[in-house]
C-alpha positions in Angstrom: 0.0 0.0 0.0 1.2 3.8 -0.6 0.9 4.4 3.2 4.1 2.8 3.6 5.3 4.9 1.2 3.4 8.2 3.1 4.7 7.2 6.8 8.5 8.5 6.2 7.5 12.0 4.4 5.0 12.4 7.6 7.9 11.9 10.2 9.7 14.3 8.7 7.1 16.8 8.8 6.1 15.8 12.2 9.8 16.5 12.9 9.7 20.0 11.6 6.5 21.2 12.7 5.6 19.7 15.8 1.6 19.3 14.5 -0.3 16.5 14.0 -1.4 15.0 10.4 -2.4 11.9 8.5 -3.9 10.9 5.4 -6.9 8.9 5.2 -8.3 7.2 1.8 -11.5 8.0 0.0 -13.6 6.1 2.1 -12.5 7.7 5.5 -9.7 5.2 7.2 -6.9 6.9 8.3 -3.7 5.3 6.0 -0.6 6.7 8.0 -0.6 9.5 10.5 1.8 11.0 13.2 0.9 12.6 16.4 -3.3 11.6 17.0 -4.9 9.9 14.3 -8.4 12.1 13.5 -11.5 9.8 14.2 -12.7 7.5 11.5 -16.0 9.0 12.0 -14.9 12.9 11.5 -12.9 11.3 8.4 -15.7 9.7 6.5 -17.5 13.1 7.0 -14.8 15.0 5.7 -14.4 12.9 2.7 -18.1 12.6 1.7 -19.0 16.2 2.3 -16.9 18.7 2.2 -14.0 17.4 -0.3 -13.0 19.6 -3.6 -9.6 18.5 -5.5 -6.5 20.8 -4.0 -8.6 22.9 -2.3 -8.4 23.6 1.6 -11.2 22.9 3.8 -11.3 23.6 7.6 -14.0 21.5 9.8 -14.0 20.9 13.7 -10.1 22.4 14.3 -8.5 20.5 11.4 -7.6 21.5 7.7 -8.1 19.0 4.8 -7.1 19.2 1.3 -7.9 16.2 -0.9 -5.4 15.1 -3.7 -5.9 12.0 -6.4 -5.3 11.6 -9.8 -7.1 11.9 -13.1 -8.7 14.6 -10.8 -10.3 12.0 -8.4 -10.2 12.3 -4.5 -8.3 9.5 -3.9 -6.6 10.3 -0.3 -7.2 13.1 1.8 -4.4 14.9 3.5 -5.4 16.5 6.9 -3.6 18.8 10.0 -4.5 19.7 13.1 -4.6 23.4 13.0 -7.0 25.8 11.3 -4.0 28.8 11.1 -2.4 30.3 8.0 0.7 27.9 8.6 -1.5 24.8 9.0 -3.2 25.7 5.6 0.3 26.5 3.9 1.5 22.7 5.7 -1.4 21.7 4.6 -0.8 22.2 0.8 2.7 21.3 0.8 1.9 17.8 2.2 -0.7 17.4 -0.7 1.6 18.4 -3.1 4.8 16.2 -1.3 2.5 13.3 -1.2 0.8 13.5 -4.6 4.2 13.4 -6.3 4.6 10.3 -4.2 1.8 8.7 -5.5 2.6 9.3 -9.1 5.6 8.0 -8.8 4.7 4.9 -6.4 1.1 4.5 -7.5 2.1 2.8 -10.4 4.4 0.4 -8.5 2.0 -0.4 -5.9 -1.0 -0.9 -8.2 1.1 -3.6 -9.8 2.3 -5.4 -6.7 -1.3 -5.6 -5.2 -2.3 -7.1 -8.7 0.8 -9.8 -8.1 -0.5 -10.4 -4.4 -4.0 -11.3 -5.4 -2.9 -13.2 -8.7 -0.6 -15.4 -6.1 -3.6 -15.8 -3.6 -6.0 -17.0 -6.6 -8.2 -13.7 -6.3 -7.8 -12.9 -9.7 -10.5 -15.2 -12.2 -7.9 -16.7 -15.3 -9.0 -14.7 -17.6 -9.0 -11.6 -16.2 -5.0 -12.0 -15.4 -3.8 -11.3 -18.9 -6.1 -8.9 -19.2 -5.2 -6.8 -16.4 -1.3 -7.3 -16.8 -1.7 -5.5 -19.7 -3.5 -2.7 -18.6 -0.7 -2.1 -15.6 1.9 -3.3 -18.7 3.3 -5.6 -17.0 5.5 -8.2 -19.1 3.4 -11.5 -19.4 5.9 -14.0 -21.0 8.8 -12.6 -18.9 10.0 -16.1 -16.8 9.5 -15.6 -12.8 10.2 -17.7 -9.7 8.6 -17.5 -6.3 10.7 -17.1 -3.4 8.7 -17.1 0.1 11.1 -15.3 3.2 10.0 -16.5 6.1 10.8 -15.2 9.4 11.2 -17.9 12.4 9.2 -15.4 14.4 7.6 -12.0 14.4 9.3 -8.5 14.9 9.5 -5.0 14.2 12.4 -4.9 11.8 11.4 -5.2 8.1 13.1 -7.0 6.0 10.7 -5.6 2.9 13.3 -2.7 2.7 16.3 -5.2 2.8 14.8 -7.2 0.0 13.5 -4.0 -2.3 17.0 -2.6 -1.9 18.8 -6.3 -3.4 15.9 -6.4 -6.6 15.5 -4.0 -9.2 12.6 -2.8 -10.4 11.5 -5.4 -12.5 11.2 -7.6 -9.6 8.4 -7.2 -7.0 8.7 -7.6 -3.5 5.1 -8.5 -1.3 4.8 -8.1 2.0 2.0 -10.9 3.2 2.1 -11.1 6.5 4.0 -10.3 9.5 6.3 -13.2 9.0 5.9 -13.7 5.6 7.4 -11.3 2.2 7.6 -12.6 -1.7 9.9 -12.1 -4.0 9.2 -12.6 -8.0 12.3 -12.4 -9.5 12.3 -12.2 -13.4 14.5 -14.3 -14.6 16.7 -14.2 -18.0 16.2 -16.7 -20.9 18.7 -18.8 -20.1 18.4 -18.8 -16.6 19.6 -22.3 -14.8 19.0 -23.8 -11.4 22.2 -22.8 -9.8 21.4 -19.1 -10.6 18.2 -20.0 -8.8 20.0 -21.1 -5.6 22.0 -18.5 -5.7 19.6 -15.9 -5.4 17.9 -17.7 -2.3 21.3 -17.8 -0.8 22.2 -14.3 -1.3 19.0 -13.2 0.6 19.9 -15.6 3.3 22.9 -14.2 3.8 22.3 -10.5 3.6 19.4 -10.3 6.0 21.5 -12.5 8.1 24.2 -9.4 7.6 22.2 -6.6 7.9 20.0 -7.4 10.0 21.0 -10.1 12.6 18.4 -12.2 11.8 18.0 -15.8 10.4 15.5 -16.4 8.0 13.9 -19.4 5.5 13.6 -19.4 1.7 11.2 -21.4 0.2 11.4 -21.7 -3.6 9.0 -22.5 -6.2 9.6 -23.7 -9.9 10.1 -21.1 -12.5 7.1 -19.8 -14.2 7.1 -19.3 -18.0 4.1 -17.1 -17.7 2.5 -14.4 -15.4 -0.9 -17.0 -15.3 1.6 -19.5 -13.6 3.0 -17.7 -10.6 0.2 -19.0 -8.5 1.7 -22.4 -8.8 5.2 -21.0 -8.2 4.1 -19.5 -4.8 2.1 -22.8 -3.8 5.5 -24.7 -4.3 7.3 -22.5 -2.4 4.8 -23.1 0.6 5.3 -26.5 0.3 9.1 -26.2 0.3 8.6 -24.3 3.5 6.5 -26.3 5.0 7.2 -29.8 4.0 11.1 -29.2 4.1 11.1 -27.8 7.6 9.8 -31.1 8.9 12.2 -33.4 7.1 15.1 -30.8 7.1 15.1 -27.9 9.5 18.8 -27.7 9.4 18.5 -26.1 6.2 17.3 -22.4 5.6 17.0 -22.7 1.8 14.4 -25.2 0.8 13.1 -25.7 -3.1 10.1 -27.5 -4.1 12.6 -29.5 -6.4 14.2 -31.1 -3.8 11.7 -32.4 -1.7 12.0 -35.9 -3.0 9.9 -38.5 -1.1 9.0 -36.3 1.5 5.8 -34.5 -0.9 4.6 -38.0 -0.8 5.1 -38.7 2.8 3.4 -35.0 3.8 0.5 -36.6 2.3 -0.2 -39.9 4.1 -2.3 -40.5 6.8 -0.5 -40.5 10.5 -1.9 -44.1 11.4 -1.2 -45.2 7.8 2.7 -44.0 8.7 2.5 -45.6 12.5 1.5 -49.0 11.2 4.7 -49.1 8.8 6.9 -48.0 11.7 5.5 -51.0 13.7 5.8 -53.6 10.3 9.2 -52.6 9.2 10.4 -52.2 13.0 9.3 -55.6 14.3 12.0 -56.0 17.1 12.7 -52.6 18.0 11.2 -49.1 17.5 13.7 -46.9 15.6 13.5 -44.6 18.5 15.7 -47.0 20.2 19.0 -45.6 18.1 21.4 -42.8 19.5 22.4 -40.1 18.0 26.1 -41.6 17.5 24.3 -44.4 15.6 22.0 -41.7 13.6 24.7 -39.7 12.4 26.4 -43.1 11.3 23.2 -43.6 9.5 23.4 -40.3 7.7 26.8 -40.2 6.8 26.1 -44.0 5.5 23.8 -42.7 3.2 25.3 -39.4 2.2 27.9 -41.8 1.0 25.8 -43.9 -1.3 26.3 -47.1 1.3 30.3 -46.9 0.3 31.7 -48.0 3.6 35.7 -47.2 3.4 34.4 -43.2 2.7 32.4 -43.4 5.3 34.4 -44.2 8.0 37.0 -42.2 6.6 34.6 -39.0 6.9 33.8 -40.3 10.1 37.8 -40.8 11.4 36.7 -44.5 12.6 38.0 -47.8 11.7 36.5 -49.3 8.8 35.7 -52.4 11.4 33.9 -50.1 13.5 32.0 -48.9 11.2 31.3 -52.5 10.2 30.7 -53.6 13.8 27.7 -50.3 13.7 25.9 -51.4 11.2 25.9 -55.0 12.9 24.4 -53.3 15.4 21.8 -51.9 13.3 20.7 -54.5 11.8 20.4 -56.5 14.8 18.1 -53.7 16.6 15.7 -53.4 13.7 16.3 -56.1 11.3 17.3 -54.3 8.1 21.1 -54.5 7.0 21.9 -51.3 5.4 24.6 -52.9 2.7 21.5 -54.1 1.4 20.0 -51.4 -0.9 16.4 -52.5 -0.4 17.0 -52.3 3.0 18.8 -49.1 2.8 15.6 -47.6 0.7 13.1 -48.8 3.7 15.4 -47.4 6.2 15.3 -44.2 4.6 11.6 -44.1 4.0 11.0 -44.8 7.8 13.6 -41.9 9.0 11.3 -39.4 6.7 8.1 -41.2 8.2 9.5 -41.1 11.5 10.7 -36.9 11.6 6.6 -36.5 9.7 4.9 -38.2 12.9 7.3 -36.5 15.2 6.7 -32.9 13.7 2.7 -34.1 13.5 2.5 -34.9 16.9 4.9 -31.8 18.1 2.3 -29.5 16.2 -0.9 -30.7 17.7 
């Protein structure tokens, strides 16, 4: 909205002048202010009755002069005062603030267009028709990046982001905890200049701001119509990749893997595989030390010598662990088949662990 783009030239003022002032829309809600906001009900009354286009108007201690364009009241500035000087501050906030909203108006028009195309407010074929009247590029290719903050605060990171992207790219503020990024992407874009982006935002909001945040990341869109599905992907990345890997702040859709089909099953469907595959003990019986065996054994594709090299244990340990393992649960993880199972009930295991943590 242009109030956020209002609030800063206010605080000046307010600064300078010591008097209170706002601006309120054209149907009476006060937008951004500074000092006491006017009542809503003084407001509507203002704006319904007594409004002519860059004119001042005094009523009950205030002065109001309305400003829009294409000669439209489309906000309403207002100061508390009824003097010369509040008239003259008056006029030079309409002014200061209708320049803003030529300038910004544009801008913002386009991103609240974006935000309702991504929530599915827009009908489909209304959304090439509108992108063209705010001429916005249809075939230009985007992706969907979600920030996520672990928890709410004061500090914006809006600002951080709209500094890093250029124009072309929008930045949506949804939420308190959530902003989106769609970044236009060149033709011959790739995924690593995809990742990159998500890491750079990472790391300078990290930088600038102290703060650790998530990235979720949808698949590129080829066309505006698409960015929906984009944005939906990048939910689930957040969502389904914090269950089965909350170690990792950037999280695509891409590499979800098994865990989309997991986040889908029933949670008695998943505790009755537990209790089949795990016949002699429940996999909650392993320690971290033989976890992080597990891990590395798999990072490794099952390869034992690299493993216990990355691990700085003999290769006989190693071989004596995975003894172990199989005698706890059954499943020897030299075995590919077993490995897969294993594998499946680790994801299964973290999904009923983050279900039952959530409820």
């Amino acid at each position: 909205m242009l109030s956020q783009v209002f609030q800063p030239l206010l605080d000046q003022m307010k600064t300078i002048s010591t008097q209170d002032m706002g601006v309120m829309n054209n149907s009476g809600s006060v937008v951004a202010y500074v000092g006491e906001p006017i009542l809503e009900e003084l407001a509507y009354d203002v704006v319904m009755n007594t409004m002519h286009n860059g004119k001042p108007v005094t009523y009950s201690d205030y002065t109001f002069i309305a400003f829009g364009m294409r000669n439209t009241t489309d906000y309403v500035v207002y100061v508390h005062g009824t003097d010369l000087n509040s008239h003259k501050l008056c006029q030079l906030l309409s002014v200061s603030l209708s320049n803003l909203q030529v300038h910004c108006g544009d801008k913002y028009d386009k991103i609240n267009y974006l935000k309702n195309v991504l929530l599915g407010n827009v009908l489909p074929g209304d959304i090439f028709l509108h992108a063209d009247e705010l001429q916005i590029d249809v075939d230009t290719p985007r992706v969907v990046y979600i920030v996520q903050l672990q928890e709410a605060t004061d500090i914006s990171i809006q600002h951080v982001l709209q500094n890093m992207f250029p124009e072309q790219d929008f930045v949506i503020s949804l939420d308190n905890l959530n902003v989106v990024l769609i970044k236009a992407l060149p033709d011959d874009y790739n995924s690593d200049m995809l990742s990159k982006v998500a890491k750079s935002i990472v790391e300078t909001v990290n930088s600038e701001l102290m703060m650790q945040v998530y990235v979720g990341m949808g698949t590129p869109a080829d066309s505006i119509n698409d960015i929906a599905r984009s944005y939906s992907e990048a939910q689930l990345a957040l969502e389904i990749g914090r269950v089965f890997d909350g170690e990792t702040y950037i999280l695509s859709y891409d590499a979800l893997g098994i865990g989309r089909l997991i986040y889908q099953l029933p949670s008695k469907l998943c505790e009755l595989f537990l209790d089949e595959i795990f016949k002699k003990e429940s996999i909650n019986v392993l320690d971290e030390e033989t976890l992080q065996t597990i891990y590395k054994f798999f990072e490794n594709n099952l390869n034992v010598s690299e493993t216990s090299r990355q691990l700085f244990v003999h290769r006989n340990t190693l071989v004596y662990r995975l003894d172990k393992i199989e005698r706890l649960t059954g499943l020897d993880l030299r075995n590919f088949d077993d490995a897969v199972i294993f594998k499946v009930a680790i994801l299964v295991n973290k999904y009923l662990n983050a279900t039952t943590t959530k409820f």
